[in-house]
C-alpha positions in Angstrom: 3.0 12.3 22.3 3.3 8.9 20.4 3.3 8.8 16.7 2.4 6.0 14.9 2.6 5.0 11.5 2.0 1.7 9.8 3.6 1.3 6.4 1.5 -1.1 3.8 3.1 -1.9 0.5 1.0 -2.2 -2.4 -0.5 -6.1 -3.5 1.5 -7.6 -6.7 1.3 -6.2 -10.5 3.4 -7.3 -13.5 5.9 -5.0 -12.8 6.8 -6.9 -9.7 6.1 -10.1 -10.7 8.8 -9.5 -13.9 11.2 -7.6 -11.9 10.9 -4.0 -13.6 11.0 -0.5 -12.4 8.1 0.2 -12.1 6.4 3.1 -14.3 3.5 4.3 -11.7 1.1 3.4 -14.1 0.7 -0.4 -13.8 -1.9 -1.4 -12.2 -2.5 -4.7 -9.7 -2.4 -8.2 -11.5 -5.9 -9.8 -10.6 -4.0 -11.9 -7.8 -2.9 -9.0 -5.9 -6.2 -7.1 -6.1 -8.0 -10.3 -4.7 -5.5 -10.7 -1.9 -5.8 -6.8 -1.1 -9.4 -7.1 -0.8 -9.3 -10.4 1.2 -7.2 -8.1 3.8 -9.2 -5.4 3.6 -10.7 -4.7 7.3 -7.4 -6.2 9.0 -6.0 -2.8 9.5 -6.4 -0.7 12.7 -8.1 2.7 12.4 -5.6 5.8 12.0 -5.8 9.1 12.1 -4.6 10.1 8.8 -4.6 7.9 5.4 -2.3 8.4 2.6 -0.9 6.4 -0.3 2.1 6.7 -2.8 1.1 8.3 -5.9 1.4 5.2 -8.1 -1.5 3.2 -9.8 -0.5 -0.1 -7.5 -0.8 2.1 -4.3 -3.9 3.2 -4.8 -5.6 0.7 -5.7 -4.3 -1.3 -2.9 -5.5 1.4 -0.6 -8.8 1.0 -2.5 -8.7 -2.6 -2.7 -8.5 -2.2 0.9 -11.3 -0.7 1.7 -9.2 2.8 2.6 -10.8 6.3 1.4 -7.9 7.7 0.8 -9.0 11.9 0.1 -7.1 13.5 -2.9 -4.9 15.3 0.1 -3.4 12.1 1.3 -0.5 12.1 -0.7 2.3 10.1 0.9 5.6 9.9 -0.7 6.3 8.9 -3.6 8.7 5.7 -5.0 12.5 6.0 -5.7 12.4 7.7 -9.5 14.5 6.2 -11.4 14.6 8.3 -14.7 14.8 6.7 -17.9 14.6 2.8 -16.4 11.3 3.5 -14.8 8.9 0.9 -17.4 12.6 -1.8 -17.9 13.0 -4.6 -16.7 15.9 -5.4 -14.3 18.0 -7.7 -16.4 17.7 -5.5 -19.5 19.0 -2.7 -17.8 22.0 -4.9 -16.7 22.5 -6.0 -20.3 22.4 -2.7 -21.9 24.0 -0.6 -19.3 26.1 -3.1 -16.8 28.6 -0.6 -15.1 25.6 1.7 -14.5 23.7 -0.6 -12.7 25.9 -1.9 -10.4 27.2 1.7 -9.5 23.5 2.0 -8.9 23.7 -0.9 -6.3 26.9 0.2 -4.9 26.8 3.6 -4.4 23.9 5.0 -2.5 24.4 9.0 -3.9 24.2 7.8 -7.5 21.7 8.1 -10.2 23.0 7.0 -13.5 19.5 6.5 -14.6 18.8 10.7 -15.0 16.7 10.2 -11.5 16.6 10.0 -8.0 19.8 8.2 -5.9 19.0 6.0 -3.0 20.4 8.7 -0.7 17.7 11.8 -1.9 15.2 9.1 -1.6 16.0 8.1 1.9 16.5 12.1 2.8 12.9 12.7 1.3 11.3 9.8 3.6 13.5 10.5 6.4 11.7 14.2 6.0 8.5 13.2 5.2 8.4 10.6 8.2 10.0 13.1 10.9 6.9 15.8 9.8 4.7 12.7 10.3 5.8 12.2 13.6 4.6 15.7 14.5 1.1 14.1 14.9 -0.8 12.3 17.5 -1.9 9.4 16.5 -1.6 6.6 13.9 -1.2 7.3 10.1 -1.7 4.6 7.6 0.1 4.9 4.3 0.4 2.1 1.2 3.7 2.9 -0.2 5.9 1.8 -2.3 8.6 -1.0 -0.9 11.7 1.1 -1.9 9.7 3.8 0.6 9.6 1.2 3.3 12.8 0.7 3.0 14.1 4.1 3.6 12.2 4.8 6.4 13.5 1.4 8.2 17.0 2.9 7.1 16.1 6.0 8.8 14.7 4.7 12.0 17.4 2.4 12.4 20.0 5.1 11.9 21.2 2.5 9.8 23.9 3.4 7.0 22.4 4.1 3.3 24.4 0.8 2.2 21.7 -1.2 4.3 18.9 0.2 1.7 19.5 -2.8 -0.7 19.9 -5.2 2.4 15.9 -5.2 3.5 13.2 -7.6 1.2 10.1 -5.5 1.8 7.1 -8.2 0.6 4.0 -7.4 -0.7 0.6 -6.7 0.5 3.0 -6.0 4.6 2.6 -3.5 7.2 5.4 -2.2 8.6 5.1 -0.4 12.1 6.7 2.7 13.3 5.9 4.1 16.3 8.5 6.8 18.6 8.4 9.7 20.6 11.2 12.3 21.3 12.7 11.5 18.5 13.3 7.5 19.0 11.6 5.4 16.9 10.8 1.4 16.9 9.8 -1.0 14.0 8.2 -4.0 13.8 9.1 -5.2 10.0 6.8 -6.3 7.2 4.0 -8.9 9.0 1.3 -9.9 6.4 -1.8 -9.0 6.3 -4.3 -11.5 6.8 -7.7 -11.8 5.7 -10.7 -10.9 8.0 -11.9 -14.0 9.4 -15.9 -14.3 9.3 
């Protein structure tokens, strides 16, 4: 039995664009939701359709043209506690030797959340239960989720986490058997052509 899953990440939203963790609750910038829906179409049919529980996921999955059902919950980004809504340099302002311990360490979480490492063990769960199942599962998720299960399929060390760019509006493809996975990385989605 092949599994395959193909890994979207969501279209822009100010979060991105300003470099901030994101909060789950901003929504696309009118550029990403236009390029979303120019791509929508360009995907292959799956089997199973699930999105990240953030406001950018699903209304990329939307934008789209995905119906994703209330039961298509996919996992979730990296939490990271109380800088979830700051931006990047103003956590590395206020709280320097956090951050980089952050960035260095893959098992901490100075922020109050999640570390790199629980969110690559949660993917790295989530996407051996996926691989349980015939056929092909689409799911827009968050890049930091992209990124763990590259790290995962790779049997790559945690350190690599911060080593991928994961662009957005890409699909990622995973696809194994017997435990052995392969990955083609991050192509873009292009719109349909009429």
């Amino acid at each position: 039995m092949t599994s395959r899953v193909t890994l979207i990440t969501p279209a822009t939203n100010p979060s991105l664009r300003q470099a901030r963790f994101d909060d789950g609750a901003t929504s696309l910038d009118n550029t990403g939701a236009l390029h979303a829906r120019a791509a929508a179409g360009s995907l292959p049919s799956a089997a199973r359709l699930v999105t990240s529980p953030s406001a950018r996921c699903r209304e990329t999955a939307a934008a789209l043209g995905l119906a994703v059902k209330a039961s298509g919950a996919g996992p979730a980004g990296l939490d990271a506690g109380r800088w979830r809504g700051r931006a990047l340099d103003e956590v590395g302002r206020a709280e320097p030797e956090a951050l980089g311990e952050w960035l260095a360490d893959p098992s901490s979480a100075p922020h109050g959340g999640e570390s790199v490492k629980e969110l690559c063990e949660r993917v790295a769960r989530w996407l051996d239960a996926v691989a349980q199942s015939d056929g092909r599962t689409l799911a827009v998720v968050e890049p930091d989720v992209v990124r763990a299960a590259v790290v995962h399929v790779l049997g790559a060390p945690l350190a690599s986490f911060w080593r991928a760019d994961v662009l957005p509006l890409t699909a990622t493809e995973l696809s194994g058997r017997a435990g052995r996975w392969n990955v083609r990385l991050g192509h873009p989605l292009r719109p349909q052509e009429s």
